[in-house]
N, C-alpha and C positions, 0 to 999 in steps of 0.2 A: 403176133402171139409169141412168137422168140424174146422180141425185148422186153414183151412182160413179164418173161417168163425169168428172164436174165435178172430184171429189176426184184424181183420175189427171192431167186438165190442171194442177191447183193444184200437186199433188207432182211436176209435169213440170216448174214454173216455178221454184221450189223450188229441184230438182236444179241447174239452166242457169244459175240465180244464183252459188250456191254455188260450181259449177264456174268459174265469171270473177273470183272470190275469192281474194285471194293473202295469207297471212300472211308477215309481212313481218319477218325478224328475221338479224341477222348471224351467217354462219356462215364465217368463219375457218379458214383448217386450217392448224395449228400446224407453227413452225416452216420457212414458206416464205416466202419474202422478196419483197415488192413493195416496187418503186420508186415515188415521189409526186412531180411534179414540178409547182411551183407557180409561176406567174408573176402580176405584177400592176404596174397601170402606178397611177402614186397622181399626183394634179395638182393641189395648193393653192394657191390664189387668197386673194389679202387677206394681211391683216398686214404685215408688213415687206415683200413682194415673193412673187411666183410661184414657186413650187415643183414641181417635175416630178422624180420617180421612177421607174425601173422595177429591179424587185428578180424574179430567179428563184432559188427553193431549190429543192435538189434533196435527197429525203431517201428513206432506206431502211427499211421498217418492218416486222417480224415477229410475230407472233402466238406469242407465246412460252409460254401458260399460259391453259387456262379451268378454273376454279375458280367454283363457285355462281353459274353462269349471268355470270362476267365474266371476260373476257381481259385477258391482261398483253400491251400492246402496246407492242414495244422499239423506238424511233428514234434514228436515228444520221443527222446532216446529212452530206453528202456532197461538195455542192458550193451554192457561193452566189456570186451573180454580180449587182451594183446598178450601175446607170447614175444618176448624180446630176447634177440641173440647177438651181441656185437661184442662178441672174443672176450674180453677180459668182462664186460659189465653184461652179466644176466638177470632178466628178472622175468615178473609177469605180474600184470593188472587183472584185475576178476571184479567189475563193480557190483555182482548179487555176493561175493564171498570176498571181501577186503582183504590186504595183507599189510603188514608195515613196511617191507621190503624198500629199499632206496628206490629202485626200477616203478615200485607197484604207485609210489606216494607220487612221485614225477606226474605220471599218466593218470592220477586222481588230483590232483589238483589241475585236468587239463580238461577233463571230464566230467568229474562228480557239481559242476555249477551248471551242467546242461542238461546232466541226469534230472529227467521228469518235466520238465521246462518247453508248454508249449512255443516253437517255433512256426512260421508263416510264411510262406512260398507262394508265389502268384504263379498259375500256369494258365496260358492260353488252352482252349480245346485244339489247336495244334499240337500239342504237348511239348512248347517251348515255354523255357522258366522265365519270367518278366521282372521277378524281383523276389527277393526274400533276407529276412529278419539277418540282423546281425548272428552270426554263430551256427547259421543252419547249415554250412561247408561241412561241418564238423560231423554230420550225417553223412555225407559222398565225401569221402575224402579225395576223391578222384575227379572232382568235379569238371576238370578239361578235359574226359573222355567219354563220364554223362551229359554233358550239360546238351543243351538243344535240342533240338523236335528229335524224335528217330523216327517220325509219320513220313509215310510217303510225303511228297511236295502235288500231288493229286492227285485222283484217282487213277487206282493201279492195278493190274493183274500178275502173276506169277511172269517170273522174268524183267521187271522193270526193275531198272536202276536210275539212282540219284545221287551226288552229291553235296555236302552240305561242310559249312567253315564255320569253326565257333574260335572267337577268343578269350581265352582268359588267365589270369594271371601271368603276365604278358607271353605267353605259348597259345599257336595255332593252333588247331586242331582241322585236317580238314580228311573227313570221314568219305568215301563209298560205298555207297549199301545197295543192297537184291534186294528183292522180296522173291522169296523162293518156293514156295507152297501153302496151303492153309490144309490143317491137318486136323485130328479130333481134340489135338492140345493146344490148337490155334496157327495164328498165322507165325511162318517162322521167314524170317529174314538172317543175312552175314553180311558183314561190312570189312571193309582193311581202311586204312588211312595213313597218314604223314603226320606229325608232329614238327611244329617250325617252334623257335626261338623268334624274338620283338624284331628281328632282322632278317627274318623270313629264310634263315637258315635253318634245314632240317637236323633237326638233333634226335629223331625217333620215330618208329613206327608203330604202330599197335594193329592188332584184329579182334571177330569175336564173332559170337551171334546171339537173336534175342529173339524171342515169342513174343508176342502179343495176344492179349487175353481176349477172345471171340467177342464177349459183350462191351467192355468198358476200352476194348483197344490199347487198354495198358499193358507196357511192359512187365510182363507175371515172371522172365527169366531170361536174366543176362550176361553173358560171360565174356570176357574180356583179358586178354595177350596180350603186355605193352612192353618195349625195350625201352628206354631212354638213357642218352649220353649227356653229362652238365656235368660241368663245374670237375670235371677229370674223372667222374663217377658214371657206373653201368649201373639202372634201376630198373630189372626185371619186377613187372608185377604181373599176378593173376589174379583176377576179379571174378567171384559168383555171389549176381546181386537176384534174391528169389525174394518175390511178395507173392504173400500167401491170402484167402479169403477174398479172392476179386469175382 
């Protein structure tokens, strides 16, 4: 009677586990359109003089196709808007209200050929990107600190962590992440990580954290801390990436 009794608490603890357990995989419903709207302030220090940016793109993205566990996911910028400050040369680009400005004409001719222009993204329901269209960086301009799954690696409860290594544009990126609680806003995780150079020399660190939307498991809000050192130059940036309508 005891060890059955023991085995009934064991398969009690078992169940209670299991149950705090969330498999974690992107689920999209095709054809509905969320808006992504990305702001980030960029501040570099050294070299020739100080530099201060602030850039928001506004983009429209739909889930147009799941095929063998991967979606085709279609972006079209919408709107882009940069405030530029680097000492002697000021300006600012607005592409719903153009300007002539030397500053505004630069950032529209870098721009205005993307503006409206569906682009295409392959994403596993992992939520790692597997391929996408010439020009669509131009959307994440940060792309080696979004790029790669930010999904558990398997089913997880509040307290697990992971690490995960992306490269690109020959910088590392090698990320640790929580998963920290699921709240009525969703599930919320933080991560820190290392930033390496092609020679696996660390040139930076970043943090941040991000929610994940209860139903579709997408990242609904993201922020992001980065320092990097290159090229004799300090490149402070802060990233808040918010999709709306999930």
């Amino acid at each position: 009677m005891r060890k059955l009794f023991l085995l009934f608490l064991l398969g009690t603890a078992v169940s209670t586990v299991s149950a705090q357990t969330t498999e974690f995989k992107i689920k999209l419903p095709l054809n509905k359109t969320f808006t992504q709207v990305a702001k980030a302030k960029i501040d570099v220090e050294g070299g020739t003089g100080g530099t201060i940016m602030d850039m928001n793109i506004k983009t429209e993205m739909t889930a147009s196709k799941l095929e063998n566990n991967i979606y085709t996911v279609d972006n079209v910028i919408k709107a882009v808007k940069i405030d530029l400050d680097a000492g002697m040369a000021q300006g600012s680009y607005d592409s719903e209200n153009p300007s002539d400005d030397e500053i505004g004409t630069i950032f529209a001719a870098q721009f205005e050929p993307l503006l409206g222009k569906k682009m295409a993204t392959k994403m596993t329901e992992a939520g790692a990107v597997s391929s996408e269209d010439e020009g669509t960086t131009a959307l994440s301009p940060f792309e080696n600190l979004t790029s790669g799954s930010v999904l558990p690696d398997k089913p997880a409860a509040p307290g697990y962590t992971w690490t995960t290594k992306e490269t690109a544009n020959e910088m590392t990126v090698i990320r640790n992440a929580k998963y920290l609680s699921k709240t009525a806003e969703g599930y919320n995780f933080e991560f820190t990580g290392d930033i390496q150079d092609s020679s696996n020399t660390k040139i930076g660190n970043y943090s941040g954290t991000y929610i994940l939307d209860t139903n579709t498991h997408y990242p609904k809000v993201m922020t992001i801390k980065m320092k990097l050192d290159q090229d004799g130059q300090t490149i402070n940036l802060d990233l808040n990436n918010i999709v709306q309508g999930l």
